[in-house]
N, C-alpha and C positions, 0 to 999 in steps of 0.2 A: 567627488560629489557631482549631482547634475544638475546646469545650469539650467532656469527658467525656459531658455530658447532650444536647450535640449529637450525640455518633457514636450517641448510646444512641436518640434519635430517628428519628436517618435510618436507623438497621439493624431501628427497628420499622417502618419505611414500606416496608421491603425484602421483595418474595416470593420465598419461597426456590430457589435456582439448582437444582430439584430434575430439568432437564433436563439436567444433566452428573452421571447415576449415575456416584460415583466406584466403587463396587462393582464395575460390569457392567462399564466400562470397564476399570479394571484385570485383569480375569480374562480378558476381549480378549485382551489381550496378553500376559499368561500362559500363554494354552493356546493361542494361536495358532501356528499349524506351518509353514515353506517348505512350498508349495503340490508338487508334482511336475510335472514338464515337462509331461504331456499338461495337468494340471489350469490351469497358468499359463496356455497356451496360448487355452483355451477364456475363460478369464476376459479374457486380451487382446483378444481378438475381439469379447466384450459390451462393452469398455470403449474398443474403436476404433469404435464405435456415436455414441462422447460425449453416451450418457444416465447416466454417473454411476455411484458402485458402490455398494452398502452399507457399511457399517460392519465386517461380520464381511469380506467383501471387503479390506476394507481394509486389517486385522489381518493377515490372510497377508499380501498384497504388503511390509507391511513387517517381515515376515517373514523376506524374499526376502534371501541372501546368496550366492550361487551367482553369478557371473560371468557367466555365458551367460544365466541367467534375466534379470540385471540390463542385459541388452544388447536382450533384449528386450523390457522395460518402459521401457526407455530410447527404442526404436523406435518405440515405442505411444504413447509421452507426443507423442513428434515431431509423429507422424501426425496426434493429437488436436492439438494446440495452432496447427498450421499448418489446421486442419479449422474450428476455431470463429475463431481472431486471424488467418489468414495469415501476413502478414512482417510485419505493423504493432507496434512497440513505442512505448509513451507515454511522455512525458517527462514529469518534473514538480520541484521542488524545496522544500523546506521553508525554512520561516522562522520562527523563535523568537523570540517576544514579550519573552516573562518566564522567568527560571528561577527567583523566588517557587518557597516549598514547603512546604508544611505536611506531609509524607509524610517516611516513613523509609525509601523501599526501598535494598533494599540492592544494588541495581545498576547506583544510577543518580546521576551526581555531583551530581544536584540535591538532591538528600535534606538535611533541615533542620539535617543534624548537620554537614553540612561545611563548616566555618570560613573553608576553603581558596579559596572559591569568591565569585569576583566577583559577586556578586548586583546584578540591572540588567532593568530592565522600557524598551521602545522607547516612547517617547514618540508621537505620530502624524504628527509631522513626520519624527521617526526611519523610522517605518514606512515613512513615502512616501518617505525616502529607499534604502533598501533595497528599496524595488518596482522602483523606477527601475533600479537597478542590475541588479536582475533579468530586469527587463525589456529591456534591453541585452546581454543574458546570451541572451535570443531566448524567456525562459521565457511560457508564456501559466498555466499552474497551477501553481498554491500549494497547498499544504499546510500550515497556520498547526500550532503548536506553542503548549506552553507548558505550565510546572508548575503545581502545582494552591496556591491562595492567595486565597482569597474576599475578601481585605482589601488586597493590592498586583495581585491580574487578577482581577476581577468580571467576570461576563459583559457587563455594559455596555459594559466596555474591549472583551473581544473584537467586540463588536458595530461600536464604533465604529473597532474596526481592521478587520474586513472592509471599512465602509462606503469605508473611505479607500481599503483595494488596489482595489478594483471600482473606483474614482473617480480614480486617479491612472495617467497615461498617460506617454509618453516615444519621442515620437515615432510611429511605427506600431507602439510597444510596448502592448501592454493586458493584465492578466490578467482571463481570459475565465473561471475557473474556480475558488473557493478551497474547497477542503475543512479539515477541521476535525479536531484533536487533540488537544480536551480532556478533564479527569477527567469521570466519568461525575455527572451532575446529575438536576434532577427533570423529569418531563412538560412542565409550563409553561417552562421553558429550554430545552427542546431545541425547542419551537415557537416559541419565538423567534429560535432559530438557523436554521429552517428558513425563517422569513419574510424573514430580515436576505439569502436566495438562496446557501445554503451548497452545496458540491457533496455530496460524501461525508462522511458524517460517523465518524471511526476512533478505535476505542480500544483499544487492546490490554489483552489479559487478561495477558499473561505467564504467566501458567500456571493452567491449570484444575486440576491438585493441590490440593485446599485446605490439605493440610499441608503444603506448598509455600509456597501461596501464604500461610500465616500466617506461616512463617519468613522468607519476604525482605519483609513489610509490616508491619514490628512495631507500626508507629503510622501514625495520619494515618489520615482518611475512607479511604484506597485500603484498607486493612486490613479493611474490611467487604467479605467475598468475599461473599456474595449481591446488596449495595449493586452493585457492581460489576458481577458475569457479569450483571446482569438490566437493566442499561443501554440496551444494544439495542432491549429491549420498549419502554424508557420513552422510545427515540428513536422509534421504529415509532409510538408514541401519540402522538408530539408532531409526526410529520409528515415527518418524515426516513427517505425509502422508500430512500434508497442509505446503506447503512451498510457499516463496512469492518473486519474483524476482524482477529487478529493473537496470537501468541505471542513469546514474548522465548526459543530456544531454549538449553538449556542448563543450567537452572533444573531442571529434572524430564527423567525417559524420554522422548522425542523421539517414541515412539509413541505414548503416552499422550496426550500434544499433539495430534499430529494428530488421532487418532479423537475426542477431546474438541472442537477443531475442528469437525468434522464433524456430532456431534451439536450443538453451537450451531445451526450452519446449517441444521440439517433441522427443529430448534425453531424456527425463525423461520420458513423455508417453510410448518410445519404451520402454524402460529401465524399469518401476516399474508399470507401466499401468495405470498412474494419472501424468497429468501434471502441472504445479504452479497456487496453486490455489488464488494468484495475483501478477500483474505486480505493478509498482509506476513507474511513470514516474514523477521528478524531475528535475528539470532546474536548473542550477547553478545560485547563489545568492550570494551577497557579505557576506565577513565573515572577523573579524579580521584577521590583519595578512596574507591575502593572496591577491596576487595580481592579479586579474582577468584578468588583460591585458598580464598575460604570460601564463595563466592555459585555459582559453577560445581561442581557435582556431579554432572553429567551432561555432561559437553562432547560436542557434535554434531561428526563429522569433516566436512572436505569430499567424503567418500564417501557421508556417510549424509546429507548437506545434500544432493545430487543425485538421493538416493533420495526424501526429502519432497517436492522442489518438483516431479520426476513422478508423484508417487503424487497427490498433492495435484491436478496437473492433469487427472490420468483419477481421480479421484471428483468433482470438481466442474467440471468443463472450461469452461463457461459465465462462471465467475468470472475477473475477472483478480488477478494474484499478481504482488505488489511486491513487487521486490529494491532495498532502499536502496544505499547506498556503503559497508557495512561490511565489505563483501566485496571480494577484491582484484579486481583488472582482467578478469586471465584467467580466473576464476571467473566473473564478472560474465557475460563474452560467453560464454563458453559455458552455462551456467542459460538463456539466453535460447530456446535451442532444445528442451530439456528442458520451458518454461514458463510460464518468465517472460514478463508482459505490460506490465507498467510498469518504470520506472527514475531513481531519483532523477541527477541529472550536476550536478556542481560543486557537490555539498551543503555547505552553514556549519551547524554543530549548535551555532553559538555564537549568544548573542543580540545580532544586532550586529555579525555575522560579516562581513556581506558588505562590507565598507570597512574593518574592521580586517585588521590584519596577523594570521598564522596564529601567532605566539606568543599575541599577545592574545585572538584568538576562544578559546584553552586554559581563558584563564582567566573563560569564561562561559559556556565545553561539556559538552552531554551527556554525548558521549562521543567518540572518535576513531574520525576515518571510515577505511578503509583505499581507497579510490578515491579519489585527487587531481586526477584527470584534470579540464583542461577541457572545455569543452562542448562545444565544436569536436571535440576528440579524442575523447569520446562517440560523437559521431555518427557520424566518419569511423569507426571500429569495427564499429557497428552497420551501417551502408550494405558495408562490408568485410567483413561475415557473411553479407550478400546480404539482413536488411530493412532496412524502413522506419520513420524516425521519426517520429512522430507529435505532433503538439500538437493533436491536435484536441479539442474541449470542446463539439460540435454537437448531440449526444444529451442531453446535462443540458439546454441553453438552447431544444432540441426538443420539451423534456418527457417523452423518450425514458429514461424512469427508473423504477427500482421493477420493479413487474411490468410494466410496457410493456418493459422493456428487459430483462430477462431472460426474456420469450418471445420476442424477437426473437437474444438472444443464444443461446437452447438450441435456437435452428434453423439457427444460423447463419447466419439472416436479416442479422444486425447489417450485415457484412460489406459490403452493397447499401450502405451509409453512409460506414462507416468506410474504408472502402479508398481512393474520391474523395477524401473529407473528410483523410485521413493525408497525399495527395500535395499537395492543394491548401496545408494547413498545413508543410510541408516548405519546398513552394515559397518559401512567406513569409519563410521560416529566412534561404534559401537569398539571397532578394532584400536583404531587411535586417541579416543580420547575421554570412554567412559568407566566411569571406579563400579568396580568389582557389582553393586546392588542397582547399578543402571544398566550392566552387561545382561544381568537375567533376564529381566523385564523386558528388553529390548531384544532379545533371542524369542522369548516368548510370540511376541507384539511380528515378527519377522515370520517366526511358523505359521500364524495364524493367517496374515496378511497373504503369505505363499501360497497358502489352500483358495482364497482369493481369486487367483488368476484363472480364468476361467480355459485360457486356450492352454492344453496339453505341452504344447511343444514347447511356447513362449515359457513356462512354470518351470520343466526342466530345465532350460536354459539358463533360468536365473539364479536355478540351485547349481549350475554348474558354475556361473560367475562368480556366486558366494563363492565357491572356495575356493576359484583365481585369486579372491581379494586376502581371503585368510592364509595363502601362500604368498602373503606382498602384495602384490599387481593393485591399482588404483584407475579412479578412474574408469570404470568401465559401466560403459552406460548404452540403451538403444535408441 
């Protein structure tokens, strides 16, 4: 637990988050107006460019309530998101350590007030058993999780649970990739998360409000909103060039969010010369123990949830935008064409999840996912929208990261990589671990893709990889 003279410490080590004016932003979206046809129009055009918008840019578009307009920006988000990603969509899943907590938010069932809650840290045989499973599951990235509790998850723990998923295999299962999702720490820890070969390192703000953000964090280190928004810097310092930001919506104005979003990100461009190299946009979800009806005072519809994740793609196009499972199915696949570039499939938000029974994960979950779907049925969805799934992890392990990889992504250079690299990784899926009526579709989804690649050489190439891989070999990626 941290003592009073602790938080009073760490919030003096803290420089103040004086790059999210809450002033300027709020007045954003105060005075900001539906733009007019011709003027949408013109701003569609700069932003099918995907160099990005401003901020004041931004305030109109979500502005936008007009039906026809919003048909439009919906066209534009398309055009951009198949211009930088094509059809490729990432796969990845999370895994929860610890739900330990020294925090009081009020959203989230881990918070140190709930009685109600099976409290339980994975052991590291635990761990590797739940890799395994995962890895069986076809997953190659993780996303580690976990509550904040300096005294039952030290970072040494975390350390030596990345060491074990890098190190524990199952068969031709490996995870190639773990990013990271813990409370915000000092310089010297986040360079040791960067040496331990973390991918992304993500921590959501949940709301850049600070008078927000003081009502849902009444206690606990997360309660220092500067401590906190200025985390990022102190991963940038410590070596962690792929950082992944995030709001919890719902908590505050939805516009607010965003544009506060945005100016993080341009903070960090200016500031280190690479901006976050992704957003998650999250909707609040019911959770033990907390009561929605006093923590939601803004609830986001699924109308204006389609409006963020395309505005969100034509002001930063370059970034990819995670959609977890807290959104239902059909939601799910449709956002994907609006934006969406990652997707969590068959998530456990329980610690411990993946071998227990789903009454049991309850009683060690964040929160309840509204996507039940298998992996399998993921994917057949995703191939069924017409893309591609992707496991590939080739750019982290390339060094293709940081500013290397967001010059390559804001030319859409990336694409020269990804596109081989998404078929080749499918293939893998496709050999190891899909039943008989997922194998077509997904041959299918691989020929189509193939035609795809627009340079000659690189195409043959990766039809010759294909059947390295169908003769054994793994792993093979550019």
């Amino acid at each position: 637990m941290f003592t009073a003279q602790q938080l009073i410490e760490r919030n003096k080590q803290s420089q103040p988050a004086d790059f999210i004016d809450q002033a300027q932003l709020q007045s954003l979206v105060d005075s900001a107006a539906e733009p007019s046809a011709s003027q949408l129009e013109k701003l569609m055009a700069k932003a099918e460019k995907a160099k990005g918008l401003s901020t004041e840019e931004v305030a109109s578009l979500l502005a936008v309530e007009d039906p026809d307009k919003l048909d439009l920006l919906f066209a534009t988000a398309r055009k951009v998101k198949e211009k930088i990603y094509g059809k490729r969509i990432v796969l990845f899943a999370p895994l929860y350590l610890s739900n330990y907590c020294v925090n009081s938010c009020a959203y989230c069932a881990f918070h140190r007030g709930n009685k109600r809650l099976q409290r339980k840290r994975l052991s590291l045989d635990e761990v590797a058993q739940q890799v395994k499973i995962l890895e069986r599951m076809g997953h190659k990235r993780l996303a580690v999780e976990a509550g904040e509790d300096p005294e039952n998850c030290p970072l040494d723990y975390v350390l030596d649970v990345i060491q074990t998923i890098y190190s524990t295999t199952d068969g031709n299962g490996s995870i190639r990739r773990v990013n990271v999702n813990i409370a915000a720490t000092t310089v010297e820890e986040y360079r040791k998360l960067h040496e331990a070969g973390i991918g992304t390192y993500i921590l959501f703000q949940e709301t850049y409000h600070r008078p927000t953000y003081e009502r849902v964090h009444p206690a606990g280190p997360k309660s220092l909103y500067d401590w906190h928004t200025t985390a990022m810097d102190r991963a940038m310092e410590g070596g962690c060039d792929d950082v992944g930001l995030g709001v919890l919506f719902g908590l505050y104005d939805y516009r607010f969010e965003v544009l506060a979003l945005l100016a993080h990100n341009q903070h960090l461009e200016e500031k280190y010369g690479v901006g976050c190299h992704t957003i998650s946009v999250p909707r609040i979800r019911p959770a033990q123990s907390v009561d929605l009806s006093r923590v939601v005072r803004y609830p986001v519809s699924e109308d204006e949830f389609r409006k963020i994740v395309a505005i969100l793609r034509l002001a930063v196009p370059y970034t990819g935008l995670i959609l977890s499972t807290r959104e239902r199915p059909a939601l799910r696949d449709e956002l994907l064409s609006l934006g969406i570039s990652q997707v969590s499939a068959a998530s456990s938000t329980g610690v411990g999840g993946y071998e227990e029974k789903k009454e049991a994960e309850c009683e060690t979950a964040q929160f309840l996912p509204d996507d039940t779907r298998s992996v399998d049925q993921v994917l057949a969805s995703i191939c069924s929208e017409g893309y591609l799934p992707s496991y590939c992890t080739a750019c982290y392990r390339q060094g293709r990261t940081g500013e290397h990889f967001m010059d390559l992504a804001k030319d859409g250079e990336i694409q020269t990589f990804c596109q081989p690299n998404a078929i080749l990784t499918f293939k893998e899926y496709l050999l190891d671990y899909a039943p008989p009526s997922l194998v077509e579709l997904g041959e299918e989804t691989i020929a189509r893709q193939l035609e795809g690649i627009p340079n000659q050489q690189l195409r043959e190439e990766t039809k010759r990889r294909l059947l390295q891989l169908e003769q054994g070999e793994r792993d093979l990626f550019f």
